[in-house]
N, C-alpha and C positions, 0 to 999 in steps of 0.2 A: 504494500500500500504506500507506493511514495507521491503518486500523482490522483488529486483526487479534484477533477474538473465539474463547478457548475457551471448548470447547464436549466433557463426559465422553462419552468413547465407549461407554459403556455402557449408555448410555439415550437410548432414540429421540424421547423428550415431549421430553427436552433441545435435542437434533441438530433437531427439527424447529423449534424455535422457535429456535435461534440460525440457521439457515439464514435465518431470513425477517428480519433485524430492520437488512438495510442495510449489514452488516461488507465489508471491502475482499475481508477473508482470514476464513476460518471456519477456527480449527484444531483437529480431531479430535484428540482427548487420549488415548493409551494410556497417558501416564506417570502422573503423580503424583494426579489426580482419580480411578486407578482402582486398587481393591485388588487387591492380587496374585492371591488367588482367583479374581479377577474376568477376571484381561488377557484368558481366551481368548474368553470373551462376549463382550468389547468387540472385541477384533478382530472376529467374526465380525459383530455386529450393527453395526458402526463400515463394513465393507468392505459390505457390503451397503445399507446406507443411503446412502454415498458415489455407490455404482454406480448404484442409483433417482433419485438427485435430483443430479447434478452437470447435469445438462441442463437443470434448473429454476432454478437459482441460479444468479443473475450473479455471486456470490462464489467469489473464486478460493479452491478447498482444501488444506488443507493439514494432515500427521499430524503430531500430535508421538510419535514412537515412544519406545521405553524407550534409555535409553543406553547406547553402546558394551561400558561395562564388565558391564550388568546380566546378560548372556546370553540378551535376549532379543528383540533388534533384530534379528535374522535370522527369527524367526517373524514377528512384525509386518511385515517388509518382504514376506516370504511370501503372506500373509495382506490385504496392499492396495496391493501396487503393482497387482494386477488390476485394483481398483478404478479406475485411473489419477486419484491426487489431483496436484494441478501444485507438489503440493512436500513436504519432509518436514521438520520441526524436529526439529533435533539437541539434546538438553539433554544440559545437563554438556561440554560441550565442550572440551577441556583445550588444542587446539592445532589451527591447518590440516592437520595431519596427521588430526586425527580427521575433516575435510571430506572431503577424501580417500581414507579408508578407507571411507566412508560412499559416496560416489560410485562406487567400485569396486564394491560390492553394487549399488548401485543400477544401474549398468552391467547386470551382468549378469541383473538382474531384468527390466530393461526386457527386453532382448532377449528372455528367455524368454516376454514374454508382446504380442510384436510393439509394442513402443512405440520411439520413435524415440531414438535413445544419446542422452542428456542432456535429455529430453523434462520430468524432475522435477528441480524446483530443490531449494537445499539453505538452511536458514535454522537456523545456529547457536547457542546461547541460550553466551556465553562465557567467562560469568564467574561460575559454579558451584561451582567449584572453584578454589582458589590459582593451580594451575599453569593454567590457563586464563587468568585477571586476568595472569598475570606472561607470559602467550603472546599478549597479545592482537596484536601486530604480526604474527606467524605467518600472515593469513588473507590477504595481501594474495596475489596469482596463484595461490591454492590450488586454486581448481576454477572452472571457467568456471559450474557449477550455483550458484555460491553469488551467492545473490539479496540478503542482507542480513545484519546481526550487531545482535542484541541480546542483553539483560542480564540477570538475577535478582538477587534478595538474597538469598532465605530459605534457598535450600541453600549459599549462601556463608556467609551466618550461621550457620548449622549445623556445617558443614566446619568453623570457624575458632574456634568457642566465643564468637560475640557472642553479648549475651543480646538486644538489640535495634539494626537498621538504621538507626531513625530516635531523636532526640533526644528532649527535653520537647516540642520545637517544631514537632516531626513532620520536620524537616527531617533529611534522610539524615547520617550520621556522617561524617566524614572517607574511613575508609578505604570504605566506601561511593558516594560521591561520586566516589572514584578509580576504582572500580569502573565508574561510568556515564561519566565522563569518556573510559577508554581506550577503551572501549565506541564513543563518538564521533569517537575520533581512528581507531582501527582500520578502523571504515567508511569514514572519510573515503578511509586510507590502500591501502582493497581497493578504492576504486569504487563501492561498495555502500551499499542503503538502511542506516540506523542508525534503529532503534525503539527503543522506550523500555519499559521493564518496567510489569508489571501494578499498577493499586493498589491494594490489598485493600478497602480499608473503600468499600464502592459505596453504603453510604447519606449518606457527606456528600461530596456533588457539589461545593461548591463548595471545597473544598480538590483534590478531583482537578479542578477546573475549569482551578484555577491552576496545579496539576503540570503539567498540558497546555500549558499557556500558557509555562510556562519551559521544557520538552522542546520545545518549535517555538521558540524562541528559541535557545536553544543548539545548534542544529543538527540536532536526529532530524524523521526526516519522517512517521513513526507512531508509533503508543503501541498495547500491547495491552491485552486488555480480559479481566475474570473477569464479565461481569455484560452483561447486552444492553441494561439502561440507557445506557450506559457510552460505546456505541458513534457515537452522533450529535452525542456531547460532542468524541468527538475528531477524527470528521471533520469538526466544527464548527472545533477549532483547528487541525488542519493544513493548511486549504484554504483558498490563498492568497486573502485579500480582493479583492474589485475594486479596491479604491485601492493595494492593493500591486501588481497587474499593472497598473494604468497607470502606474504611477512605474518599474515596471521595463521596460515597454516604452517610454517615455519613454529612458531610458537607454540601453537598444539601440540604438533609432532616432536620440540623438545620436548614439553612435559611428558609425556607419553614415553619417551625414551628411557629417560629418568626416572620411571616410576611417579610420576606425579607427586611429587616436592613441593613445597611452599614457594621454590626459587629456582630459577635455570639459569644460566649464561649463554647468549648468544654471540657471536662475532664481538665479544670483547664487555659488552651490557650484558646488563642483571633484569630479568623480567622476573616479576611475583605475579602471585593471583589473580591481582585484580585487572591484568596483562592479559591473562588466560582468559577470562571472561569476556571483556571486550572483545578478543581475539575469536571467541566462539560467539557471541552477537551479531560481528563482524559478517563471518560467515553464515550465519542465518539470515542475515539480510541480502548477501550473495544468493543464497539459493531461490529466495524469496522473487528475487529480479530474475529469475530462468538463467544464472549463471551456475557452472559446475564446478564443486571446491574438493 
Protein backbone atom coordinates (compact mmCIF):
# COMPACT_ATOMS: atom_id res chain seq x y z
CA UNK A 1 0.00 0.00 0.00
CA UNK A 2 2.26 2.93 -0.87
CA UNK A 3 0.05 4.68 -3.48
CA UNK A 4 -3.24 5.27 -2.54
CA UNK A 5 -5.03 7.65 -5.22
CA UNK A 6 -8.57 9.78 -4.90
CA UNK A 7 -10.57 9.54 -7.02
CA UNK A 8 -14.69 11.85 -6.83
CA UNK A 9 -17.33 9.49 -6.83
CA UNK A 10 -19.39 11.23 -9.00
CA UNK A 11 -17.98 11.03 -12.09
CA UNK A 12 -17.16 8.16 -14.13
CA UNK A 13 -14.40 10.05 -16.86
CA UNK A 14 -12.69 10.54 -13.31
CA UNK A 15 -13.02 6.74 -11.77
CA UNK A 16 -12.02 5.55 -15.16
CA UNK A 17 -8.87 7.10 -15.51
CA UNK A 18 -7.70 6.81 -11.96
CA UNK A 19 -8.44 3.03 -12.00
CA UNK A 20 -5.83 2.72 -14.95
CA UNK A 21 -2.85 4.83 -13.89
CA UNK A 22 -0.87 2.10 -11.50
CA UNK A 23 -2.21 3.23 -7.65
CA UNK A 24 -1.72 0.58 -4.89
CA UNK A 25 -5.25 1.77 -3.41
CA UNK A 26 -7.86 3.71 -5.68
CA UNK A 27 -10.08 5.59 -3.18
CA UNK A 28 -13.64 6.28 -4.04
CA UNK A 29 -14.52 9.64 -2.50
CA UNK A 30 -18.05 10.22 -1.19
CA UNK A 31 -16.79 12.92 1.29
CA UNK A 32 -15.22 16.18 0.67
CA UNK A 33 -14.72 16.12 -3.53
CA UNK A 34 -18.57 15.65 -3.49
CA UNK A 35 -21.35 18.25 -2.91
CA UNK A 36 -23.97 17.50 -0.76
CA UNK A 37 -26.59 17.74 -3.44
CA UNK A 38 -24.54 15.53 -5.19
CA UNK A 39 -23.72 12.26 -2.25
CA UNK A 40 -26.72 10.21 -3.64
CA UNK A 41 -25.24 10.25 -7.42
CA UNK A 42 -22.16 9.48 -6.29
CA UNK A 43 -23.05 6.77 -4.39
CA UNK A 44 -25.19 5.27 -6.93
CA UNK A 45 -22.70 5.90 -9.83
CA UNK A 46 -19.41 5.24 -7.35
CA UNK A 47 -21.22 1.51 -6.27
CA UNK A 48 -21.82 0.77 -9.79
CA UNK A 49 -18.67 1.56 -11.30
CA UNK A 50 -16.80 -0.34 -8.38
CA UNK A 51 -19.17 -3.43 -9.02
CA UNK A 52 -18.17 -3.28 -13.34
CA UNK A 53 -14.52 -2.85 -12.91
CA UNK A 54 -13.04 -4.30 -9.40
CA UNK A 55 -12.24 -7.59 -11.65
CA UNK A 56 -10.38 -5.36 -14.14
CA UNK A 57 -8.19 -3.54 -11.80
CA UNK A 58 -5.30 -4.83 -9.82
CA UNK A 59 -5.83 -1.95 -7.48
CA UNK A 60 -7.04 -2.76 -4.36
CA UNK A 61 -10.49 -0.22 -3.59
CA UNK A 62 -11.22 1.51 -1.31
CA UNK A 63 -14.50 4.20 -0.06
CA UNK A 64 -13.81 7.05 1.79
CA UNK A 65 -17.50 7.54 3.18
CA UNK A 66 -18.84 10.69 4.84
CA UNK A 67 -18.07 10.69 8.76
CA UNK A 68 -19.46 9.27 11.74
CA UNK A 69 -20.84 12.49 12.82
CA UNK A 70 -22.21 13.61 9.26
CA UNK A 71 -25.55 11.25 9.32
CA UNK A 72 -24.62 9.84 6.49
CA UNK A 73 -22.28 6.97 6.67
CA UNK A 74 -25.06 4.59 7.04
CA UNK A 75 -26.48 5.38 3.54
CA UNK A 76 -23.08 5.02 1.96
CA UNK A 77 -22.36 1.83 3.77
CA UNK A 78 -25.89 0.96 2.31
CA UNK A 79 -25.24 1.97 -0.85
CA UNK A 80 -21.41 -0.09 -1.42
CA UNK A 81 -20.78 -2.46 0.64
CA UNK A 82 -22.69 -4.52 -2.29
CA UNK A 83 -20.21 -3.34 -4.24
CA UNK A 84 -17.63 -5.36 -2.08
CA UNK A 85 -14.80 -2.40 -2.02
CA UNK A 86 -11.70 -4.20 0.21
CA UNK A 87 -11.87 -1.37 2.50
CA UNK A 88 -13.50 1.93 3.79
CA UNK A 89 -11.72 5.28 4.99
CA UNK A 90 -12.86 6.74 7.90
CA UNK A 91 -12.24 10.75 7.92
CA UNK A 92 -12.52 12.76 10.88
CA UNK A 93 -11.70 10.08 13.08
CA UNK A 94 -11.73 11.22 16.74
CA UNK A 95 -10.77 7.83 18.45
CA UNK A 96 -10.43 3.69 18.01
CA UNK A 97 -13.74 3.92 19.39
CA UNK A 98 -14.84 5.48 16.04
CA UNK A 99 -12.81 2.10 14.21
CA UNK A 100 -15.18 0.23 16.11
CA UNK A 101 -18.37 1.72 15.79
CA UNK A 102 -17.50 1.75 12.13
CA UNK A 103 -16.68 -2.18 12.06
CA UNK A 104 -19.93 -2.88 13.93
CA UNK A 105 -21.94 -1.42 10.77
CA UNK A 106 -19.66 -2.89 8.79
CA UNK A 107 -20.24 -6.23 10.42
CA UNK A 108 -23.58 -6.32 9.89
CA UNK A 109 -23.45 -5.10 6.32
CA UNK A 110 -21.24 -7.74 5.31
CA UNK A 111 -23.60 -10.36 6.51
CA UNK A 112 -26.42 -8.96 4.87
CA UNK A 113 -25.00 -9.16 1.71
CA UNK A 114 -23.06 -12.60 2.15
CA UNK A 115 -19.49 -11.38 2.47
CA UNK A 116 -17.28 -12.86 4.98
CA UNK A 117 -17.23 -10.93 8.83
CA UNK A 118 -14.21 -8.76 8.46
CA UNK A 119 -13.89 -9.32 4.60
CA UNK A 120 -13.55 -4.98 4.47
CA UNK A 121 -10.65 -3.27 6.11
CA UNK A 122 -10.81 -0.01 7.97
CA UNK A 123 -8.27 2.86 7.10
CA UNK A 124 -8.62 5.97 9.46
CA UNK A 125 -7.77 9.46 8.38
CA UNK A 126 -6.95 10.78 12.47
CA UNK A 127 -6.02 13.76 12.93
CA UNK A 128 -9.07 15.88 11.70
CA UNK A 129 -10.15 16.90 14.59
CA UNK A 130 -8.33 17.89 18.02
CA UNK A 131 -9.79 15.11 19.86
CA UNK A 132 -8.48 12.67 17.21
CA UNK A 133 -4.47 14.22 17.21
CA UNK A 134 -4.94 14.08 21.32
CA UNK A 135 -6.40 10.01 20.70
CA UNK A 136 -4.05 9.19 18.55
CA UNK A 137 -2.76 6.02 20.87
CA UNK A 138 -6.41 4.93 21.06
CA UNK A 139 -6.18 2.67 17.71
CA UNK A 140 -3.77 0.29 18.96
CA UNK A 141 -6.05 -3.44 19.26
CA UNK A 142 -9.13 -1.55 18.17
CA UNK A 143 -10.31 -3.64 15.25
CA UNK A 144 -8.59 -6.55 13.77
CA UNK A 145 -10.02 -4.47 10.16
CA UNK A 146 -7.81 -1.77 10.78
CA UNK A 147 -5.35 -1.97 7.91
CA UNK A 148 -3.57 1.54 8.59
CA UNK A 149 -3.66 5.23 10.06
CA UNK A 150 -3.12 8.33 8.27
CA UNK A 151 -3.31 12.15 8.53
CA UNK A 152 -4.81 15.55 7.01
CA UNK A 153 -4.21 19.01 7.73
CA UNK A 154 -6.98 21.14 6.14
CA UNK A 155 -9.84 20.02 8.24
CA UNK A 156 -7.46 20.29 11.36
CA UNK A 157 -6.76 23.69 10.17
CA UNK A 158 -10.03 24.48 9.89
CA UNK A 159 -11.37 22.96 13.34
CA UNK A 160 -8.51 24.87 15.13
CA UNK A 161 -8.57 28.41 13.28
CA UNK A 162 -4.87 28.09 11.52
CA UNK A 163 -4.94 30.29 8.60
CA UNK A 164 -2.13 28.08 7.01
CA UNK A 165 -0.40 24.38 7.69
CA UNK A 166 2.78 25.05 6.15
CA UNK A 167 5.32 28.00 6.73
CA UNK A 168 7.11 30.79 4.08
CA UNK A 169 9.09 27.57 3.45
CA UNK A 170 6.37 25.39 2.75
CA UNK A 171 7.48 23.30 5.43
CA UNK A 172 4.55 22.19 7.92
CA UNK A 173 4.17 24.22 11.30
CA UNK A 174 4.89 22.93 14.40
CA UNK A 175 1.65 21.90 15.61
CA UNK A 176 1.22 20.21 12.26
CA UNK A 177 4.40 18.32 12.34
CA UNK A 178 2.83 16.88 15.64
CA UNK A 179 0.06 16.01 13.92
CA UNK A 180 2.13 13.65 11.24
CA UNK A 181 4.43 12.71 13.85
CA UNK A 182 1.71 10.93 16.25
CA UNK A 183 0.21 9.96 13.07
CA UNK A 184 3.78 7.67 12.83
CA UNK A 185 4.01 6.70 16.33
CA UNK A 186 0.21 5.44 16.52
CA UNK A 187 0.83 3.01 13.57
CA UNK A 188 3.92 2.01 14.66
CA UNK A 189 2.10 1.57 18.19
CA UNK A 190 -1.25 -0.54 16.39
CA UNK A 191 0.83 -2.61 13.98
CA UNK A 192 -0.30 -0.86 11.18
CA UNK A 193 0.75 0.75 7.75
CA UNK A 194 1.39 4.75 8.44
CA UNK A 195 0.65 6.84 5.20
CA UNK A 196 1.31 10.05 4.66
CA UNK A 197 -1.20 12.87 3.67
CA UNK A 198 -2.20 14.26 0.26
CA UNK A 199 -0.07 17.25 -1.25
CA UNK A 200 -2.18 19.78 -2.94
CA UNK A 201 -0.01 21.63 -5.31
CA UNK A 202 0.47 18.44 -8.01
CA UNK A 203 2.18 20.88 -10.49
CA UNK A 204 5.50 21.34 -8.65
CA UNK A 205 6.68 17.79 -8.58
CA UNK A 206 9.79 18.33 -7.34
CA UNK A 207 8.83 19.66 -3.92
CA UNK A 208 6.35 16.75 -3.56
CA UNK A 209 9.35 14.65 -4.84
CA UNK A 210 11.11 15.59 -1.71
CA UNK A 211 7.83 15.25 0.74
CA UNK A 212 8.04 11.78 -0.45
CA UNK A 213 11.51 11.25 0.15
CA UNK A 214 11.27 12.56 3.85
CA UNK A 215 7.76 10.47 4.54
CA UNK A 216 9.90 7.09 3.53
CA UNK A 217 12.45 8.37 5.65
CA UNK A 218 10.68 8.83 8.70
CA UNK A 219 8.83 5.82 8.64
CA UNK A 220 5.38 5.99 6.58
CA UNK A 221 5.30 3.28 3.99
CA UNK A 222 2.77 5.31 1.59
CA UNK A 223 1.66 8.70 0.76
CA UNK A 224 -1.70 9.57 -0.95
CA UNK A 225 -2.34 11.06 -3.92
CA UNK A 226 -5.09 14.01 -5.36
CA UNK A 227 -3.66 13.92 -8.83
CA UNK A 228 -2.66 10.59 -11.14
CA UNK A 229 0.41 12.39 -11.95
CA UNK A 230 1.37 11.84 -8.58
CA UNK A 231 1.16 8.26 -8.36
CA UNK A 232 4.52 6.65 -9.92
CA UNK A 233 6.35 9.48 -7.81
CA UNK A 234 5.45 7.61 -4.84
CA UNK A 235 5.77 4.25 -5.70
CA UNK A 236 8.84 5.55 -7.02
CA UNK A 237 9.89 6.55 -3.27
CA UNK A 238 8.41 3.84 -1.30
CA UNK A 239 9.95 0.95 -3.03
CA UNK A 240 12.76 -0.35 -1.56
CA UNK A 241 15.89 0.19 -3.89
CA UNK A 242 17.94 -2.92 -5.00
CA UNK A 243 20.92 -1.73 -2.94
CA UNK A 244 18.79 -1.30 0.07
CA UNK A 245 17.41 -5.17 -0.05
CA UNK A 246 20.93 -6.36 -0.57
CA UNK A 247 22.22 -4.59 2.48
CA UNK A 248 19.35 -5.61 4.38
CA UNK A 249 19.54 -9.17 3.34
CA UNK A 250 23.08 -8.85 3.99
CA UNK A 251 22.19 -8.27 7.59
CA UNK A 252 19.77 -11.17 7.91
CA UNK A 253 21.88 -13.46 6.57
CA UNK A 254 24.62 -12.31 9.00
CA UNK A 255 22.49 -12.96 11.89
CA UNK A 256 21.59 -16.04 10.77
CA UNK A 257 25.14 -17.17 10.34
CA UNK A 258 25.83 -16.28 13.77
CA UNK A 259 23.38 -17.99 15.40
CA UNK A 260 21.25 -14.93 15.95
CA UNK A 261 23.35 -12.73 18.48
CA UNK A 262 22.26 -9.58 19.81
CA UNK A 263 25.25 -8.18 17.45
CA UNK A 264 27.17 -8.91 14.18
CA UNK A 265 29.97 -7.10 12.32
CA UNK A 266 29.78 -6.30 8.99
CA UNK A 267 32.41 -4.95 6.50
CA UNK A 268 34.19 -3.29 9.56
CA UNK A 269 30.34 -1.83 11.41
CA UNK A 270 28.50 -3.30 14.38
CA UNK A 271 24.65 -3.90 13.41
CA UNK A 272 22.26 -4.95 16.63
CA UNK A 273 18.66 -5.66 16.67
CA UNK A 274 17.03 -3.15 16.07
CA UNK A 275 19.26 -3.28 12.43
CA UNK A 276 17.64 -6.72 12.05
CA UNK A 277 14.22 -5.49 12.26
CA UNK A 278 14.34 -2.69 10.04
CA UNK A 279 16.21 -5.00 7.91
CA UNK A 280 13.26 -7.48 7.86
CA UNK A 281 10.47 -4.42 7.42
CA UNK A 282 12.72 -3.48 4.97
CA UNK A 283 12.02 -6.53 3.13
CA UNK A 284 8.43 -6.96 3.68
CA UNK A 285 7.95 -3.98 2.04
CA UNK A 286 10.01 -5.31 -0.88
CA UNK A 287 7.87 -8.13 -1.25
CA UNK A 288 4.83 -6.06 -0.67
CA UNK A 289 5.86 -3.83 -4.18
CA UNK A 290 6.15 -7.57 -6.21
CA UNK A 291 9.86 -7.35 -5.62
CA UNK A 292 11.91 -10.68 -4.90
CA UNK A 293 14.25 -10.67 -1.78
Amino acid sequence: MRSLLFVPGDSERKLEKGFGVGADVVIVDLEDSVAPQNKATARAIAARFIAGHRSQSSSAIYVRVNDLSSGLTDDDLAALVPAKPDGIMLPKSNSGQDVQQLSTKLRVREAENGLADGAIKILPIITETPAGVLAAATYAGASARLVGLTWGAEDLSAAIGARSARDESGRYTDLFRLARTMTILAASAAEVAAVDTVFPDFRDMAAFEAECREAERDGFTGKMAIHPAQVPVINAAFTPSAEAVEHSLAIIDAFAAAGNPGVVGIDGKMFDRPHLRLAERLLARARAAGISA
